[in-house]
N, CA, C and O atoms as CSV, one atom per row, in Angstrom:
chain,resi,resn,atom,element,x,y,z
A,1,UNK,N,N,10.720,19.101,-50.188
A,1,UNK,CA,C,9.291,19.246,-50.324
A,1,UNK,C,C,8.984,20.602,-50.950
A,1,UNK,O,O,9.779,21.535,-50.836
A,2,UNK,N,N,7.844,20.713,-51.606
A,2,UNK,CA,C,8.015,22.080,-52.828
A,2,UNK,C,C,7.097,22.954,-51.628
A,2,UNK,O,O,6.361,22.204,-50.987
A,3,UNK,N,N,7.034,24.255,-51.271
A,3,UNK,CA,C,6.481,24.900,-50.508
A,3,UNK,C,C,5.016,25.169,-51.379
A,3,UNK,O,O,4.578,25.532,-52.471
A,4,UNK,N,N,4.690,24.784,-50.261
A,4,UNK,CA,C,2.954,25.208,-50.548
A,4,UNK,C,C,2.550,26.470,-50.610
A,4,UNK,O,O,1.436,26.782,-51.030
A,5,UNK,N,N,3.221,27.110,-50.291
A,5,UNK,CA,C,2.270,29.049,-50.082
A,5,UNK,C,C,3.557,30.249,-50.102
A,5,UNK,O,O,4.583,30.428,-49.446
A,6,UNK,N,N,3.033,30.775,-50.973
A,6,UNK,CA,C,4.227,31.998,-51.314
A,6,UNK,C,C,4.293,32.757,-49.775
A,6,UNK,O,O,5.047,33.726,-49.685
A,7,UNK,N,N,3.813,32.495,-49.025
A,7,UNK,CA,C,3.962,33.198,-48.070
A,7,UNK,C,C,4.283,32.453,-46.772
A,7,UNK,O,O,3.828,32.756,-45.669
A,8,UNK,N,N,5.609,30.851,-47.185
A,8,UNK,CA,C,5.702,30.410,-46.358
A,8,UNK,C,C,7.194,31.160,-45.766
A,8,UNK,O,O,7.903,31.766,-46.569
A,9,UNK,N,N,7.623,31.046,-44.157
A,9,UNK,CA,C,8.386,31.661,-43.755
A,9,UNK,C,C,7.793,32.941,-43.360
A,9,UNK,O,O,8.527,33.514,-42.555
A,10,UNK,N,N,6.976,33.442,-43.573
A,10,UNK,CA,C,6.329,34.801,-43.533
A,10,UNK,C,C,5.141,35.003,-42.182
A,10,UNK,O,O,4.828,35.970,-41.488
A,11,UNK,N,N,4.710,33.615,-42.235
A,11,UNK,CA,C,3.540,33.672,-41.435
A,11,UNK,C,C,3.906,33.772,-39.751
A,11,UNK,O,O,4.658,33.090,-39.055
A,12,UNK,N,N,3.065,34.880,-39.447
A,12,UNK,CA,C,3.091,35.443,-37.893
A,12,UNK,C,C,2.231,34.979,-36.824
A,12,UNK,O,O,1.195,34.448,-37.223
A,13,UNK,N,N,2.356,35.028,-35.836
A,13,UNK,CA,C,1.228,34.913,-34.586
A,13,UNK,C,C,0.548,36.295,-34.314
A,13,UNK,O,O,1.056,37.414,-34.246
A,14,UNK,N,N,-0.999,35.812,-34.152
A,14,UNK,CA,C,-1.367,37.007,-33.608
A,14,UNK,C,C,-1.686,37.078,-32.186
A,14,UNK,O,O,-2.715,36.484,-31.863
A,15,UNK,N,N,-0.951,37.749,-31.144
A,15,UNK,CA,C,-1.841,37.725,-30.015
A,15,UNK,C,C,-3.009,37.480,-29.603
A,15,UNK,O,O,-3.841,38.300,-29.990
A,16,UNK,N,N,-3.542,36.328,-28.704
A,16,UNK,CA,C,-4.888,36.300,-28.616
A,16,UNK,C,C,-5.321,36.167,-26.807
A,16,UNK,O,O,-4.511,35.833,-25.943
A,17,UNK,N,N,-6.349,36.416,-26.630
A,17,UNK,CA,C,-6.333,37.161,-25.022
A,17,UNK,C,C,-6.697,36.054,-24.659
A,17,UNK,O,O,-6.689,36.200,-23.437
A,18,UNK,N,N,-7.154,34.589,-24.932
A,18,UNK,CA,C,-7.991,33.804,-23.573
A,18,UNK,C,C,-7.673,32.532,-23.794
A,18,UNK,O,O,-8.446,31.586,-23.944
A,19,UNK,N,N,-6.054,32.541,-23.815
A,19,UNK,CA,C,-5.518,31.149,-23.814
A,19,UNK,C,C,-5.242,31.119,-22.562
A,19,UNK,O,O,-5.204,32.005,-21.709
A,20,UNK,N,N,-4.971,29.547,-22.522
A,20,UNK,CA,C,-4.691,29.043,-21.053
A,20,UNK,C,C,-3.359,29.910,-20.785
A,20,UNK,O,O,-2.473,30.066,-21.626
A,21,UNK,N,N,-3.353,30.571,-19.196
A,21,UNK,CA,C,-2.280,30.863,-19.276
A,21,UNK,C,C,-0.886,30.101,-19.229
A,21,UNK,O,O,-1.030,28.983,-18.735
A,22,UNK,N,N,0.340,30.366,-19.578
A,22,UNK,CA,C,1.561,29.813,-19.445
A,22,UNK,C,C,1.874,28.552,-20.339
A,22,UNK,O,O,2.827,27.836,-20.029
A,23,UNK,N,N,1.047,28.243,-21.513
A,23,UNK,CA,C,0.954,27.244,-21.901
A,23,UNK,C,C,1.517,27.760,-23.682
A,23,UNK,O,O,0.946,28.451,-24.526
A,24,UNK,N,N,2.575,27.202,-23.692
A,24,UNK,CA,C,3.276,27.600,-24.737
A,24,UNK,C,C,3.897,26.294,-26.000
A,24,UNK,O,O,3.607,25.103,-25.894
A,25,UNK,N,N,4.582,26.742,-26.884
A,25,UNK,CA,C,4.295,25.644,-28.039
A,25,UNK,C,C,5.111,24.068,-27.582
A,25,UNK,O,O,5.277,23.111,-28.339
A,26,UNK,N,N,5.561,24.176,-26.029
A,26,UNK,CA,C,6.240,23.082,-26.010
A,26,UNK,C,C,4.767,21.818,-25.418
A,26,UNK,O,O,4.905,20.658,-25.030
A,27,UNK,N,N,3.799,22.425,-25.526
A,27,UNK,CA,C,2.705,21.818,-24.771
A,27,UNK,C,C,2.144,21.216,-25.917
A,27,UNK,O,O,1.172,20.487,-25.721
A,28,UNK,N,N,2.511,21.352,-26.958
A,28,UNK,CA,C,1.923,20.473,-28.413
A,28,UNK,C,C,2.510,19.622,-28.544
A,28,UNK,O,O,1.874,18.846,-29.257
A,29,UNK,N,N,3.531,19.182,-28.249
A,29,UNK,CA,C,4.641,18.445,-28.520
A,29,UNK,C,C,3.353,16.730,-28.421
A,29,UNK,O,O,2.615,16.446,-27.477
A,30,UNK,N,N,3.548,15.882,-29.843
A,30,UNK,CA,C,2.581,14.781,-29.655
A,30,UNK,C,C,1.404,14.935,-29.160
A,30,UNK,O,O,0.945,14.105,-28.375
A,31,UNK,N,N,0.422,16.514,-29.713
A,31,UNK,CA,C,-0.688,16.493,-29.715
A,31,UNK,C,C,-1.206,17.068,-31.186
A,31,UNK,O,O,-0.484,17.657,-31.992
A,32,UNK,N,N,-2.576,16.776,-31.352
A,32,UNK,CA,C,-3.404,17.396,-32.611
A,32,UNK,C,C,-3.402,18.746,-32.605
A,32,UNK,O,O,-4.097,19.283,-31.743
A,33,UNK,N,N,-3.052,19.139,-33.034
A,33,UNK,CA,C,-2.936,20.488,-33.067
A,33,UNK,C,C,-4.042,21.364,-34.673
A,33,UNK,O,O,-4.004,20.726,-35.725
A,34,UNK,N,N,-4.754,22.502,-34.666
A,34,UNK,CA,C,-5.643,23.291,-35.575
A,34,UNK,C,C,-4.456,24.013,-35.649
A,34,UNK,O,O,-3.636,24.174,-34.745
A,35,UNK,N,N,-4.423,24.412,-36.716
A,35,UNK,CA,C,-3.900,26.015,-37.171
A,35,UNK,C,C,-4.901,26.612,-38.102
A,35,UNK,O,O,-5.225,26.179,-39.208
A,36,UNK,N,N,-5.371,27.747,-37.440
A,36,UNK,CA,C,-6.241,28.888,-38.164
A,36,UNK,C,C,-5.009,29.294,-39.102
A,36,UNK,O,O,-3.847,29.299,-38.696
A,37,UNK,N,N,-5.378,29.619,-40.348
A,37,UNK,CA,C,-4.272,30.510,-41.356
A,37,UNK,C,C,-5.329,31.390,-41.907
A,37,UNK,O,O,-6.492,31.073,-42.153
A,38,UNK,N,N,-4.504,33.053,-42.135
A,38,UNK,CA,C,-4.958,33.524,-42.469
A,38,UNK,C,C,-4.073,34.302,-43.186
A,38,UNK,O,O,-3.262,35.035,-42.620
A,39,UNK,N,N,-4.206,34.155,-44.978
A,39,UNK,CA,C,-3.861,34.787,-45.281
A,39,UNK,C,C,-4.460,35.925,-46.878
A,39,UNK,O,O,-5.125,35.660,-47.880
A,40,UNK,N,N,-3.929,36.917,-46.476
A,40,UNK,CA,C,-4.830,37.905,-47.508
A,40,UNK,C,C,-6.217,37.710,-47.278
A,40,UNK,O,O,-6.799,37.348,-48.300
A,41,UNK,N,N,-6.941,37.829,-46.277
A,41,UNK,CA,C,-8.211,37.486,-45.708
A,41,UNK,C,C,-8.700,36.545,-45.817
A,41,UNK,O,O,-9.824,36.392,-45.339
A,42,UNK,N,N,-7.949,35.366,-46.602
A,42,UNK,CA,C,-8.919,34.288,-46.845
A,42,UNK,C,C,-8.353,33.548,-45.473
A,42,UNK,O,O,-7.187,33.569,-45.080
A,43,UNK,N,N,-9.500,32.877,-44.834
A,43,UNK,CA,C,-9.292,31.684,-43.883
A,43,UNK,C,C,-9.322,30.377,-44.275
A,43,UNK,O,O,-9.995,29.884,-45.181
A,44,UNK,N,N,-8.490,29.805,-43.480
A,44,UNK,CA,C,-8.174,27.877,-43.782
A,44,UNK,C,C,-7.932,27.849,-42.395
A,44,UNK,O,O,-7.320,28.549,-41.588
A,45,UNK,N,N,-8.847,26.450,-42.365
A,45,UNK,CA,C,-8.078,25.571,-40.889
A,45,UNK,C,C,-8.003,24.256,-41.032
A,45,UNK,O,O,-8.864,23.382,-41.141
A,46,UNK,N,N,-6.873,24.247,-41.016
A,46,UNK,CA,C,-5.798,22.722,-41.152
A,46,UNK,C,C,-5.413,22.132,-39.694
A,46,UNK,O,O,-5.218,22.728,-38.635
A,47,UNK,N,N,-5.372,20.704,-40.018
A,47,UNK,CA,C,-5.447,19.702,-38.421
A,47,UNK,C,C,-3.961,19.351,-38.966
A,47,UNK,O,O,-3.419,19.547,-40.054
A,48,UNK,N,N,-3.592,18.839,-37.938
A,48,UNK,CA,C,-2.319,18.289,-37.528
A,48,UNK,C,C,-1.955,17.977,-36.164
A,48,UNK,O,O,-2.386,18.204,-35.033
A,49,UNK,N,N,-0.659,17.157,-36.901
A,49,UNK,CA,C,-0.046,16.368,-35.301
A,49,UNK,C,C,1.316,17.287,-35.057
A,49,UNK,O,O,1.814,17.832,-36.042
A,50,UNK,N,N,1.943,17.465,-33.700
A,50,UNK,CA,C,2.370,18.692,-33.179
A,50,UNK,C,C,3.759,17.657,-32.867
A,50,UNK,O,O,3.676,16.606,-32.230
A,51,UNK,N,N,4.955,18.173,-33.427
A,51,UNK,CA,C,6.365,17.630,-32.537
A,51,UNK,C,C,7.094,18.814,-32.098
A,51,UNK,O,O,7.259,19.811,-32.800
A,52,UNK,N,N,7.541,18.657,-30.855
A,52,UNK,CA,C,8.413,19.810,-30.663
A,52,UNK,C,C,9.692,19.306,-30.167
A,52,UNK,O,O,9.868,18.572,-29.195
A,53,UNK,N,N,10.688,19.869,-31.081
A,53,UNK,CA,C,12.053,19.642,-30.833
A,53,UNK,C,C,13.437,20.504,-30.994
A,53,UNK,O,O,13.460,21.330,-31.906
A,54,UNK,N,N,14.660,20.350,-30.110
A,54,UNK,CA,C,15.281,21.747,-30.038
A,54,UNK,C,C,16.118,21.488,-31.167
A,54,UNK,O,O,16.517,20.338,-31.349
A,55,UNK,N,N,16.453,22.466,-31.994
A,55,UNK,CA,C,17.703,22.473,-32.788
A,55,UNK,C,C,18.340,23.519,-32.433
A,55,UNK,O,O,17.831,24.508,-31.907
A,56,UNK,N,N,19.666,23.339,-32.742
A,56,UNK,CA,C,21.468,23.680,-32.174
A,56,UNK,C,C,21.268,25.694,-32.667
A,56,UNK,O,O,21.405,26.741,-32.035
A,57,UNK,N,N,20.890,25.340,-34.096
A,57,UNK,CA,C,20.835,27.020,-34.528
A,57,UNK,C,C,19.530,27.545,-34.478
A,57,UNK,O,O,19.364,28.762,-34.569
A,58,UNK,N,N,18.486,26.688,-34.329
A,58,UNK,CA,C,17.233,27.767,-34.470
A,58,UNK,C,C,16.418,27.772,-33.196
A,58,UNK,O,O,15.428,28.456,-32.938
A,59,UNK,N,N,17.168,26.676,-32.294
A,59,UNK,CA,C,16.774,26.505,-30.926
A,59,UNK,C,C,14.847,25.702,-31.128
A,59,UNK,O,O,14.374,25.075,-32.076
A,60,UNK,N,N,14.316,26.040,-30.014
A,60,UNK,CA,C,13.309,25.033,-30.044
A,60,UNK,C,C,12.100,25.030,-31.418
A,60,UNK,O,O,12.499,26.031,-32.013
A,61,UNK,N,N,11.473,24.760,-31.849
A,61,UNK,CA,C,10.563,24.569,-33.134
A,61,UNK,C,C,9.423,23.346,-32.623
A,61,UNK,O,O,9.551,22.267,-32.044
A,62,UNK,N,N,8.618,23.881,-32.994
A,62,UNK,CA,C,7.444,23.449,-33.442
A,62,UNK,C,C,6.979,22.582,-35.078
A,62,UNK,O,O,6.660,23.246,-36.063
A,63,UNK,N,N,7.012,21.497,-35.089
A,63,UNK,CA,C,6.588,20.770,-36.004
A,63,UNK,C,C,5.219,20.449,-36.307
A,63,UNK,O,O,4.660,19.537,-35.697
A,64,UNK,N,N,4.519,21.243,-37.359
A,64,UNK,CA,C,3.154,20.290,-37.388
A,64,UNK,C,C,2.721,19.804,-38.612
A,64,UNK,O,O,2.384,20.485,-39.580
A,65,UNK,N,N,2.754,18.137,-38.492
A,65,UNK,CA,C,2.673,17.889,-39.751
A,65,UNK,C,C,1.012,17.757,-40.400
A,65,UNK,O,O,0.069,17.366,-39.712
A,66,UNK,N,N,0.922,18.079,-41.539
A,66,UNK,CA,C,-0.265,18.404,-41.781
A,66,UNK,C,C,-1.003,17.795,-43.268
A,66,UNK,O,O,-0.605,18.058,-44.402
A,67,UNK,N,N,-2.537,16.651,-42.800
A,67,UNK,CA,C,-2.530,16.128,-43.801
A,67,UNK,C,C,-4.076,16.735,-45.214
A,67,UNK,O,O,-5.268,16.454,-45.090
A,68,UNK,N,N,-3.693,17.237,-45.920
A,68,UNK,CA,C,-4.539,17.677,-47.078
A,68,UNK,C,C,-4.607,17.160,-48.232
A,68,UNK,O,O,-3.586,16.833,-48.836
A,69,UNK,N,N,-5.726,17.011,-48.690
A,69,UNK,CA,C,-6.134,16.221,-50.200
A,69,UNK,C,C,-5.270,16.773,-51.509
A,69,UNK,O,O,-5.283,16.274,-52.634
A,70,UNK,N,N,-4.474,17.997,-51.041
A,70,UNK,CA,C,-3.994,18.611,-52.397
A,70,UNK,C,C,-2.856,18.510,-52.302
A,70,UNK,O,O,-2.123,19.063,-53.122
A,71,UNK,N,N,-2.225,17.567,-50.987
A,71,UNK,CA,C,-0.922,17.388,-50.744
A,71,UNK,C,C,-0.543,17.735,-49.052
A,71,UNK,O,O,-1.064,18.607,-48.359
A,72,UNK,N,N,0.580,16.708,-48.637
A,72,UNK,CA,C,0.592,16.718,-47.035
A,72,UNK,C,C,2.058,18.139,-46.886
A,72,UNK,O,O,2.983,18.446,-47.638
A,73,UNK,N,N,1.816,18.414,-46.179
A,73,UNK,CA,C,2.711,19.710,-45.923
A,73,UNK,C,C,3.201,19.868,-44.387
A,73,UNK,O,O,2.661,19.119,-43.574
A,74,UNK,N,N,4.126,20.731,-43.948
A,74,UNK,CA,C,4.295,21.137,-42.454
A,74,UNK,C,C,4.713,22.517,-42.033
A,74,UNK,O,O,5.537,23.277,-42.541
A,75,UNK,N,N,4.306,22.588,-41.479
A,75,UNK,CA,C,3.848,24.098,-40.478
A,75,UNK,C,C,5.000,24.338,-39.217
A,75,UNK,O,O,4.834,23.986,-38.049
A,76,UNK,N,N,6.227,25.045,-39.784
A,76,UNK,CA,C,6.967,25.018,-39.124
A,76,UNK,C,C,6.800,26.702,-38.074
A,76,UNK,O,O,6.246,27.739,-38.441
A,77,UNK,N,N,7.572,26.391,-36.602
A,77,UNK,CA,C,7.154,27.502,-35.513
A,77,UNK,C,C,8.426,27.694,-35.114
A,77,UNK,O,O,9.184,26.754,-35.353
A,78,UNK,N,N,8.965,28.812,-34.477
A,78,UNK,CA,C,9.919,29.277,-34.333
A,78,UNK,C,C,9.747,29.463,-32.929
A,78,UNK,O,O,8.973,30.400,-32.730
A,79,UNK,N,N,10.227,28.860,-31.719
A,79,UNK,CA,C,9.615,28.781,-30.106
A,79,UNK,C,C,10.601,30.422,-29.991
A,79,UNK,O,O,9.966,31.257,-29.347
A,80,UNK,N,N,11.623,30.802,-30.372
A,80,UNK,CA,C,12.320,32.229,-29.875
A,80,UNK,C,C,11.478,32.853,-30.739
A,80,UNK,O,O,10.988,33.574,-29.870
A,81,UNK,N,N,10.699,33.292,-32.065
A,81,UNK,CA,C,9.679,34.551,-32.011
A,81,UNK,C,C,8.605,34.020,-32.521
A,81,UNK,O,O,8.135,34.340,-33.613
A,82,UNK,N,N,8.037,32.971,-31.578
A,82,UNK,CA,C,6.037,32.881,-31.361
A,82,UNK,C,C,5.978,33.821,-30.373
A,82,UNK,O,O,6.655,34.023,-29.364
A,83,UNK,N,N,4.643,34.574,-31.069
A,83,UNK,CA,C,4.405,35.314,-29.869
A,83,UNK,C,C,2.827,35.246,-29.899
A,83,UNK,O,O,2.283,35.856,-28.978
A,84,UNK,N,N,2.091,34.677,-30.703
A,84,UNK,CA,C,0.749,33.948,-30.371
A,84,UNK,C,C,0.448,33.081,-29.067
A,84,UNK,O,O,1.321,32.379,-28.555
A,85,UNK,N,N,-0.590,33.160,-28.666
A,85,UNK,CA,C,-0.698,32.070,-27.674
A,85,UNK,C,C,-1.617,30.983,-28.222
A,85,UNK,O,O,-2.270,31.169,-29.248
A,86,UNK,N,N,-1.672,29.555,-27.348
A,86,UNK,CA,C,-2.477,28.333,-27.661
A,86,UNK,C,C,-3.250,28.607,-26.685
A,86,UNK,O,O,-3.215,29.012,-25.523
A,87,UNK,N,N,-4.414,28.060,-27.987
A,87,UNK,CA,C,-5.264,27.974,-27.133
A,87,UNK,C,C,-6.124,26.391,-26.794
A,87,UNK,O,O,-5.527,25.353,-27.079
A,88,UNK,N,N,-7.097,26.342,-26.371
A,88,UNK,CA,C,-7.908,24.859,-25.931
A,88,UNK,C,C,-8.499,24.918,-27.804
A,88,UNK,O,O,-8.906,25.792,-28.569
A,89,UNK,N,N,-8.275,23.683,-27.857
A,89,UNK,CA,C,-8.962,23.212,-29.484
A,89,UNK,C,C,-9.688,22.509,-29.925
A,89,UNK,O,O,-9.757,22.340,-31.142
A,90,UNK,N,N,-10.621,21.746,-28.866
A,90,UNK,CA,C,-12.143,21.039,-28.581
A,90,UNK,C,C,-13.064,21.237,-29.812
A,90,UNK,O,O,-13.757,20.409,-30.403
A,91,UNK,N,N,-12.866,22.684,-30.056
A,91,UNK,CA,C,-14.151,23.362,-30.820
A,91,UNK,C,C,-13.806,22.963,-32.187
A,91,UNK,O,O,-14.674,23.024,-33.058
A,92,UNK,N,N,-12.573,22.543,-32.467
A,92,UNK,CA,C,-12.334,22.065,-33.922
A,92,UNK,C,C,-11.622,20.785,-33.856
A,92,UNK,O,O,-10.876,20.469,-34.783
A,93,UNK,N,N,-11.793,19.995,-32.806
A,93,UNK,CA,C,-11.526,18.474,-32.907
A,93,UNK,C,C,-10.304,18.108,-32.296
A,93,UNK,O,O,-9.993,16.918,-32.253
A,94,UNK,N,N,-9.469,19.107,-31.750
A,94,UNK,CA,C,-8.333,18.836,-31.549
A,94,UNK,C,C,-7.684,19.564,-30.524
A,94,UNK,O,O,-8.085,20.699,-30.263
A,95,UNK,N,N,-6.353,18.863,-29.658
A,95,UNK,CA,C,-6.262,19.377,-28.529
A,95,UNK,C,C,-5.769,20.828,-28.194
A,95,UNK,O,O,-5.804,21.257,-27.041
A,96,UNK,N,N,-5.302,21.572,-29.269
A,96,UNK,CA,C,-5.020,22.953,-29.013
A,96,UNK,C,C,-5.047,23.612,-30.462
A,96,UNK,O,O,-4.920,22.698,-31.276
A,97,UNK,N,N,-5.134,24.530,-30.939
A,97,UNK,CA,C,-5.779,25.553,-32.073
A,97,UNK,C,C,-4.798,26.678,-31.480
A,97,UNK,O,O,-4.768,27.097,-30.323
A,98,UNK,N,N,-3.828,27.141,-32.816
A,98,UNK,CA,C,-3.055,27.988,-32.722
A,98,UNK,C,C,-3.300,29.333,-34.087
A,98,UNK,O,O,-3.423,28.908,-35.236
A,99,UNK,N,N,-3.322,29.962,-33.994
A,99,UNK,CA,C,-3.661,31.411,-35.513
A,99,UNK,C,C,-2.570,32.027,-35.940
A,99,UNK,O,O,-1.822,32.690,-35.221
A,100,UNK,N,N,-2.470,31.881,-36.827
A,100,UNK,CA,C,-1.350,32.645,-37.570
A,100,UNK,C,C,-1.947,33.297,-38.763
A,100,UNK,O,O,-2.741,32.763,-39.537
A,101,UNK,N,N,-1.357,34.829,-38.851
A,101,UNK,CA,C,-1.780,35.534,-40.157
A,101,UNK,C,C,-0.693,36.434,-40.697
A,101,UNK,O,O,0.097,36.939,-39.900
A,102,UNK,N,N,-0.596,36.667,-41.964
A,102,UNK,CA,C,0.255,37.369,-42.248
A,102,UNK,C,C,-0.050,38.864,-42.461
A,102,UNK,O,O,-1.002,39.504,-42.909
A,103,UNK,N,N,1.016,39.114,-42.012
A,103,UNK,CA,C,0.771,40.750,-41.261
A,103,UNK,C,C,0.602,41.720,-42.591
A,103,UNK,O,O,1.366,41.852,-43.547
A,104,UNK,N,N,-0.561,42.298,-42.338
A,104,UNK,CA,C,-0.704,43.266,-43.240
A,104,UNK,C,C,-0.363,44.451,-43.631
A,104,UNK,O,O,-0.852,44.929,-44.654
């Protein structure tokens, strides 16, 4: 699949203070999942469906596959360095809303 954004692999979590506590990316696993993106100040928020599954070398990951008019793409998470939290995702249609930006 051709990468969508020069700044894929790059993208970080930002800490955010008023997620549920203890509720981490294995709690997406077969849910809708938002991702806020932010990058170079511009904002996008993209919907998707959430798989979470362990692999041997990169250990657990986050899958979210994600569908857009300019082409379907996926939003891969690294469960050993997320360090964002989830949060409740009601407010944009879906069951948890996660932010990622690339660090400036």
């Amino acid at each position: 699949m051709k990468n969508p954004s020069p700044h894929y692999g790059r993208l970080q979590a930002r800490p955010t203070r008023d997620a549920p506590s203890g509720l981490g990316l294995r709690a997406l696993n077969q849910r809708k999942v938002a991702v806020h993106l932010v990058i170079n100040g511009c904002e996008r928020l993209v919907r998707g469906f959430g798989t979470f599954k362990r692999d041997r070398k990169l250990g657990g990951m986050l899958r979210i596959d994600c569908a857009d008019p300019s082409g379907n793409f996926e939003i891969l998470i690294r469960e050993s360095v997320w360090m964002g939290e989830v949060k409740q995702g009601g407010a944009f249609e879906c069951d948890y809303v996660i932010h990622l930006s690339v660090p400036g």
